[in-house]
C-alpha positions in Angstrom: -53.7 -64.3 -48.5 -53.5 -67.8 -50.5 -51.4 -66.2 -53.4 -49.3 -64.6 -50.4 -49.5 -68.6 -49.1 -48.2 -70.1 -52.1 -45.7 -67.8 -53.0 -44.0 -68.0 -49.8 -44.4 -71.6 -49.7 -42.4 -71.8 -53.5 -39.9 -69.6 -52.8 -39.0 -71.3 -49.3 -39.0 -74.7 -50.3 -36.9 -74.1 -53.3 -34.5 -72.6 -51.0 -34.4 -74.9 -48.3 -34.0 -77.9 -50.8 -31.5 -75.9 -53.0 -29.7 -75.0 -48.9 -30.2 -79.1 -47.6 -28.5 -80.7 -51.2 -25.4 -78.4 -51.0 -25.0 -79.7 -47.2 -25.4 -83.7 -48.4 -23.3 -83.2 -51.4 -20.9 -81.6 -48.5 -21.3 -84.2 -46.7 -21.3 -86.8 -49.3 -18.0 -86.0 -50.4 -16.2 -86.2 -47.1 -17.6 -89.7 -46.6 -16.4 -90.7 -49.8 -13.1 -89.7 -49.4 -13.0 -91.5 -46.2 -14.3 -94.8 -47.9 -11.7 -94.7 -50.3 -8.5 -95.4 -47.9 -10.7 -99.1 -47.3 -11.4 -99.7 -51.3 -9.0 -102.7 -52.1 -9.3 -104.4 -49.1 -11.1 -107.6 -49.1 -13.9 -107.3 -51.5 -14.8 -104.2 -50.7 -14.5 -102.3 -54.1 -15.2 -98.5 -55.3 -19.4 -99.8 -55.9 -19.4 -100.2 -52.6 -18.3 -97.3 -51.3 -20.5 -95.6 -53.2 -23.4 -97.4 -52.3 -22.3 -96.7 -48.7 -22.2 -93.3 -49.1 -25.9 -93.1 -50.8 -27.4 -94.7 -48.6 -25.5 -92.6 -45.6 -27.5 -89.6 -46.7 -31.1 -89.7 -45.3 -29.2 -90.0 -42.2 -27.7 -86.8 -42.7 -31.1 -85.5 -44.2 -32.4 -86.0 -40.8 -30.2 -84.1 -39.2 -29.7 -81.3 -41.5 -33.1 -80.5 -42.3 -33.7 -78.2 -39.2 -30.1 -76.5 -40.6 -31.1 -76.2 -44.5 -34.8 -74.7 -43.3 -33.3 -72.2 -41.5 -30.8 -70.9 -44.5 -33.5 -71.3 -47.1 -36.3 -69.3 -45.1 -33.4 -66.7 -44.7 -32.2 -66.1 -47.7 -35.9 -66.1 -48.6 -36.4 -63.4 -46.2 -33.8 -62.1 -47.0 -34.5 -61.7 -50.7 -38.4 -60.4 -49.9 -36.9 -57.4 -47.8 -33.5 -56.8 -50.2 -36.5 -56.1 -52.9 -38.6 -54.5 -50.9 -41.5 -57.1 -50.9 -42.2 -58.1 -47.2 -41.9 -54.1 -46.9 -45.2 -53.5 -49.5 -46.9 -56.8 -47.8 -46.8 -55.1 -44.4 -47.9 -52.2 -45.9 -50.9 -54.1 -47.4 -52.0 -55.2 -44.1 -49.8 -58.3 -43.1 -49.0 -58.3 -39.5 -45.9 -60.0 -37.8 -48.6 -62.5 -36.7 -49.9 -63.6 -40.6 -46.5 -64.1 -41.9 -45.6 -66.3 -38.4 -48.5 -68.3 -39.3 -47.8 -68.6 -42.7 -44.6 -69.8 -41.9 -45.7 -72.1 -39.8 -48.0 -74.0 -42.4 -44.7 -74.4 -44.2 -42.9 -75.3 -41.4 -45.2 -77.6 -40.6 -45.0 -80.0 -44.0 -41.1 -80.0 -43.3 -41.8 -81.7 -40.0 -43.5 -84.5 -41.4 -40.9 -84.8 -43.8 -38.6 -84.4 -41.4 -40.2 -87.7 -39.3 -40.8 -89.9 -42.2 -37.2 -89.9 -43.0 -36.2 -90.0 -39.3 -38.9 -93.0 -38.5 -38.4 -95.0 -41.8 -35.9 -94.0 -44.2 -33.2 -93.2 -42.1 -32.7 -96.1 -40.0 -33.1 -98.5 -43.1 -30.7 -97.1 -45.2 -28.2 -97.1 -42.0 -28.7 -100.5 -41.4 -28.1 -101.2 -45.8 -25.5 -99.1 -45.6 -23.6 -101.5 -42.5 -24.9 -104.5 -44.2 -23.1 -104.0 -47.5 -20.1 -102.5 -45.9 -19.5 -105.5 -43.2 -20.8 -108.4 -46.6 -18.3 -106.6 -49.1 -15.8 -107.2 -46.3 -17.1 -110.7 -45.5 -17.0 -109.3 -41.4 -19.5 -110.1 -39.0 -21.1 -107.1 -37.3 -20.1 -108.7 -34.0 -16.5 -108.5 -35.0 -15.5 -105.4 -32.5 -16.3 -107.4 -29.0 -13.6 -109.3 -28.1 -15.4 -112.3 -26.0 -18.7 -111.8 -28.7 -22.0 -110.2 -27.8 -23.4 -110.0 -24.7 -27.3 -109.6 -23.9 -29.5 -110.8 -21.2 -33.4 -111.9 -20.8 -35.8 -112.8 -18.9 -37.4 -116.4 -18.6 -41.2 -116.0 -18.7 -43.1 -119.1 -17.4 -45.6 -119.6 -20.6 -42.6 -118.1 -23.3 -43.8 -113.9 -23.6 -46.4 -113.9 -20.5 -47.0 -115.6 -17.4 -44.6 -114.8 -14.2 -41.0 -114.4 -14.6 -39.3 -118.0 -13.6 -35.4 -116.9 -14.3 -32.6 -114.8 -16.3 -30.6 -115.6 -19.2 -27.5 -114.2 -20.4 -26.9 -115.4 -24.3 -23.5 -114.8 -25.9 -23.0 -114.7 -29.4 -19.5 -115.4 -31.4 -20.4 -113.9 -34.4 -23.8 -112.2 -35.8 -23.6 -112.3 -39.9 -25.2 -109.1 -42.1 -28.3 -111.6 -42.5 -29.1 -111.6 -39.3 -28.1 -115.4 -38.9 -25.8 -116.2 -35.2 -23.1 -118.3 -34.9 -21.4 -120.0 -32.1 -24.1 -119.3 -29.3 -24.2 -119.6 -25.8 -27.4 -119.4 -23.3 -26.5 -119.4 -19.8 -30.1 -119.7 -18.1 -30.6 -119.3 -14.6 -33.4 -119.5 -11.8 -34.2 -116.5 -9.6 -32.1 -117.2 -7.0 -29.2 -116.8 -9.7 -28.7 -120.4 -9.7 -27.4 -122.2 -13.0 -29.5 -124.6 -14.2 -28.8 -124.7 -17.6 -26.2 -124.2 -20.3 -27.1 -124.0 -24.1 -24.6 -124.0 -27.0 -25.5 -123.9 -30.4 -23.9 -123.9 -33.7 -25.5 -121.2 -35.3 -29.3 -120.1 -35.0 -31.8 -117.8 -37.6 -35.1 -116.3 -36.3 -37.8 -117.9 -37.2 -40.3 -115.2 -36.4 -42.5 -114.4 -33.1 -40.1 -113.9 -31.3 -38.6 -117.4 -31.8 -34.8 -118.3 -32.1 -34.4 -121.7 -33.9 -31.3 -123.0 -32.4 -29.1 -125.5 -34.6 -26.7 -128.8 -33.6 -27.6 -128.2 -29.9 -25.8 -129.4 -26.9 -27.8 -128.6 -23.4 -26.9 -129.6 -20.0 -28.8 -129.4 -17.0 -28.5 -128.8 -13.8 -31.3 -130.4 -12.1 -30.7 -129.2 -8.4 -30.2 -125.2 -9.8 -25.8 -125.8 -10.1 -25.0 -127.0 -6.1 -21.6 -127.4 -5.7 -22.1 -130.7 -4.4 -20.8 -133.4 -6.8 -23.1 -136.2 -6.6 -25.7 -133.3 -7.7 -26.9 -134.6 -10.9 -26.2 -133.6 -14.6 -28.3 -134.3 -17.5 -27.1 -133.5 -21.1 -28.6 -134.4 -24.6 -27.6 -133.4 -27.7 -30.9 -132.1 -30.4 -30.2 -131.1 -33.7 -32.9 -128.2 -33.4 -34.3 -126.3 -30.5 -36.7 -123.7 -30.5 -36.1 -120.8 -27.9 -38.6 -118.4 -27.3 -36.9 -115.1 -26.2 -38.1 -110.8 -26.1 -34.6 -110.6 -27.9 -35.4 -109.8 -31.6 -32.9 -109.0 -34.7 -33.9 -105.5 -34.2 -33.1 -105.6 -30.1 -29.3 -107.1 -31.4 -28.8 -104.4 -34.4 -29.4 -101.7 -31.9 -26.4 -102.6 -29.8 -24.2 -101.5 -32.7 -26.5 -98.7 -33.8 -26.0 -95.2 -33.0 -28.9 -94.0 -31.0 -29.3 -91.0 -32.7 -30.0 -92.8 -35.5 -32.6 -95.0 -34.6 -36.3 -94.7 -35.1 -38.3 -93.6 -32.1 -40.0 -96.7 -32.3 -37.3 -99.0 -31.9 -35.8 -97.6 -29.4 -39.0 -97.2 -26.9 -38.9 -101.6 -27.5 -35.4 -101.3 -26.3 -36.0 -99.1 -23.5 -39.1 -101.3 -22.6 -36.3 -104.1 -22.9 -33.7 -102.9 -20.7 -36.4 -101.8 -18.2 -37.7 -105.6 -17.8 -33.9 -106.2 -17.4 -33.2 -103.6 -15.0 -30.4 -101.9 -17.0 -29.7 -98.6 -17.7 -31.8 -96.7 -20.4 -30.9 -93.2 -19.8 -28.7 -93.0 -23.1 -31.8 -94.2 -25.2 -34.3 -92.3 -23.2 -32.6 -89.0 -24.2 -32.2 -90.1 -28.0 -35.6 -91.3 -27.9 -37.1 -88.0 -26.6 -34.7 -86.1 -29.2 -36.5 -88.0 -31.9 -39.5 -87.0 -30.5 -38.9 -83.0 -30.3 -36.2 -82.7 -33.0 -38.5 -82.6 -36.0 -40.3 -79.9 -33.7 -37.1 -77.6 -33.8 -37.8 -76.8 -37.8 -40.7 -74.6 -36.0 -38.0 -73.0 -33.7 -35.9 -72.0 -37.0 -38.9 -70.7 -38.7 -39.2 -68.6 -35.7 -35.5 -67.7 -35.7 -35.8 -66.9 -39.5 -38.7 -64.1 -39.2 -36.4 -61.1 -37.7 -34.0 -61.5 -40.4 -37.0 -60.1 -43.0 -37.2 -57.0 -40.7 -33.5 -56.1 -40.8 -32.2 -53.4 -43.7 -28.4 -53.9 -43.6 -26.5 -51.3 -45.7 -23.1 -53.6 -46.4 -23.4 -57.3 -46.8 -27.4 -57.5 -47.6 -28.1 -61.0 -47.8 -24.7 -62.9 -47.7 -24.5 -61.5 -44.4 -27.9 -62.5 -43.2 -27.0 -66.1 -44.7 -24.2 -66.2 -42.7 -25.2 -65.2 -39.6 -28.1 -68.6 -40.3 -25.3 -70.5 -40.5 -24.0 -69.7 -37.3 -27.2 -70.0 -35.6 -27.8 -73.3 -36.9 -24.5 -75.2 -35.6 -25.1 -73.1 -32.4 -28.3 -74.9 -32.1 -26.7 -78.3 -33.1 -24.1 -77.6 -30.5 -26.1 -77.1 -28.0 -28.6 -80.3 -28.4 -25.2 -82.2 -28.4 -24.1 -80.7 -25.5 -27.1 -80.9 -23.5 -27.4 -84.3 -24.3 -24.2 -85.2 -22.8 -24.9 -83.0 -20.3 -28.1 -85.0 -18.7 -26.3 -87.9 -19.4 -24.0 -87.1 -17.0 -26.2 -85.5 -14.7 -28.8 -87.5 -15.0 -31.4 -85.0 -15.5 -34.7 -86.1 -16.6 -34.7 -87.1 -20.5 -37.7 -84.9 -21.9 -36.0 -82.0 -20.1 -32.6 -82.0 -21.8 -34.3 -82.7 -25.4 -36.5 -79.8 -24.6 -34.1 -77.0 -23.3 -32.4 -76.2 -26.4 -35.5 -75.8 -28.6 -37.0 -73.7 -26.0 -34.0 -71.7 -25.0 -33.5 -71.3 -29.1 -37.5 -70.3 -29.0 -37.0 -67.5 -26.1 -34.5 -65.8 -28.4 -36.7 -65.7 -31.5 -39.5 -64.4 -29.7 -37.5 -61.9 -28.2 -35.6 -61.2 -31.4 -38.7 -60.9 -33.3 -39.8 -58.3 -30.6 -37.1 -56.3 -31.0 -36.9 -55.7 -34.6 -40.7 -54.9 -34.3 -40.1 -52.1 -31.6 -37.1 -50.4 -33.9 
């Protein structure tokens, strides 16, 4: 059973690489030729582009890995029963139930793959990827909002802990690829909503620990909480640094321009826990964030999908056919995770249950597929 082991492992992964590099080079070059209307404009040169591209592809590796280990465990398949090989291992005493679970050991080494790029390649190379883009440009990543970003916070009495004393709502003119701010705005409040302080800064760089260092500072003060009474009294001072401690961090601002999808599980449960604490919506990143958590499980759903196709004999078509028939099932599947997503989004159903119900409605066919081709 080990030799069986290792030759199905050889033969699948070569496939499924061979399957997931035709998709990025695909995919590669229809990004390319969309970067090449921008070359020329600015600094943005051909390098660039290229580099943008590259580093564009673990993204798409993510994605496409439940896709390419489908195909390649196929065609596999597909090859095994085409010579009659799977036929002489049943006949040597390998059940349905040996060959699921030795697909499933394989399966299983493409899911960790599949969540190391997802957790830390991906992300980083998307956030390279916008960062050499927006520099060879010389844009700001804040550039899209007309009136600059917008975020809010809450004011803890001893900085991170302690009871909760006010709001803030910071605005931000321009946020450069480095992660330094210019032209910001803190509009603090108490928690009756009351102003009692406005906060403008020249530009600011995080200094770690959850510490904005703010520069060329102008504060006022509103010592009675902004009455509308004008003898109430006004206090501004001008500093040419001030430290503000905040649960904002340079990863909390990249997400707001960061597709959700293509963040790491663990960045986004720090947002969620940061829109909670603000009492904001976090539907949107609740379903990505449960998506990253089951997606990677999914490569187990196509190995299950995969199985029948070794039991099939056609007579016209042989294993093109059974290749494209994978094909189809695979952007059915990613159709329907899309969908669904949308879906609860608009429904509001619960989170883990849309980025369940494909993989499990996907997993009800196989099982019943796989039954089928057993009975005939």
């Amino acid at each position: 059973m080990k030799v069986l082991q290792r030759y199905f492992l050889n033969e699948i992964v070569r496939s499924v690489l061979f399957a997931l590099a035709a998709f990025l080079a695909l995919f590669a070059f229809f990004d390319l030729m969309n970067e090449l209307q921008a070359v020329g404009r600015g600094g943005y040169k051909l390098q660039h582009a290229f580099g943008f591209v590259l580093l564009g592809l673990p993204s798409y590796a993510y994605e496409l890995m439940p896709i390419a280990v489908l195909i390649g465990t196929i065609y596999t398949l597909a090859q095994f029963a085409a010579h009659s090989e799977f036929t002489i291992m049943r006949v040597s005493s390998m059940s349905t139930r040996m060959s699921a679970m030795m697909l499933f050991k394989i399966g299983a080494l493409f899911v960790v793959a599949t969540v190391l790029i997802g957790e830390f390649v991906a992300p980083k190379s998307a956030e390279f990827a916008e960062k050499l883009k927006l520099g060879a440009k010389g844009a700001s990543l804040s550039q899209e909002f007309k009136s600059g970003l917008w975020s809010k916070d809450v004011i803890k009495k001893d900085g991170l802990t302690g009871e909760v004393t006010g709001s803030r709502f910071i605005n931000i003119h321009d946020i450069l690829p480095n992660g330094e701010l210019h032209g910001v705005k803190v509009y603090e409040f108490d928690q009756n909503f009351h102003l009692t302080a406005i906060i403008l800064a020249d530009h600011s760089i995080y200094a770690g620990a959850h510490v904005w260092r703010l520069s060329n500072v102008v504060q006022t003060d509103f010592v009675n909480g902004g009455s509308t009474d004008i003898n109430t009294a006004i206090a501004t001072k001008n500093m040419p640094v001030k430290d503000m401690v905040s649960e904002i961090t340079p990863g909390i601002l990249a997400v707001l321009f960061a597709d959700p999808d293509r963040m790491s599980a663990f960045d986004l449960k720090a947002y969620i826990k940061h829109l909670a604490e603000n009492s904001q919506h976090t539907e949107r990143y609740e379903i990505a964030f449960w998506k990253k958590v089951i997606y990677p499980l999914s490569i187990f759903v196509m190995m299950a999908l995969a199985l029948p196709f070794a039991y099939l004999h056609f007579r016209a078509g042989g294993v093109s056919l059974k290749i494209f028939t994978g094909i189809m099932i695979g952007l059915s599947f990613q159709l329907v995770n899309s969908l669904f997503s949308h879906l609860g989004l608009l429904n509001t159903w619960p989170p883990l249950i849309t980025a369940a119900v494909p993989s499990v409605l996907f997993m009800v066919v196989a099982i019943g597929a796989l039954s089928r081709v057993e009975r005939h």
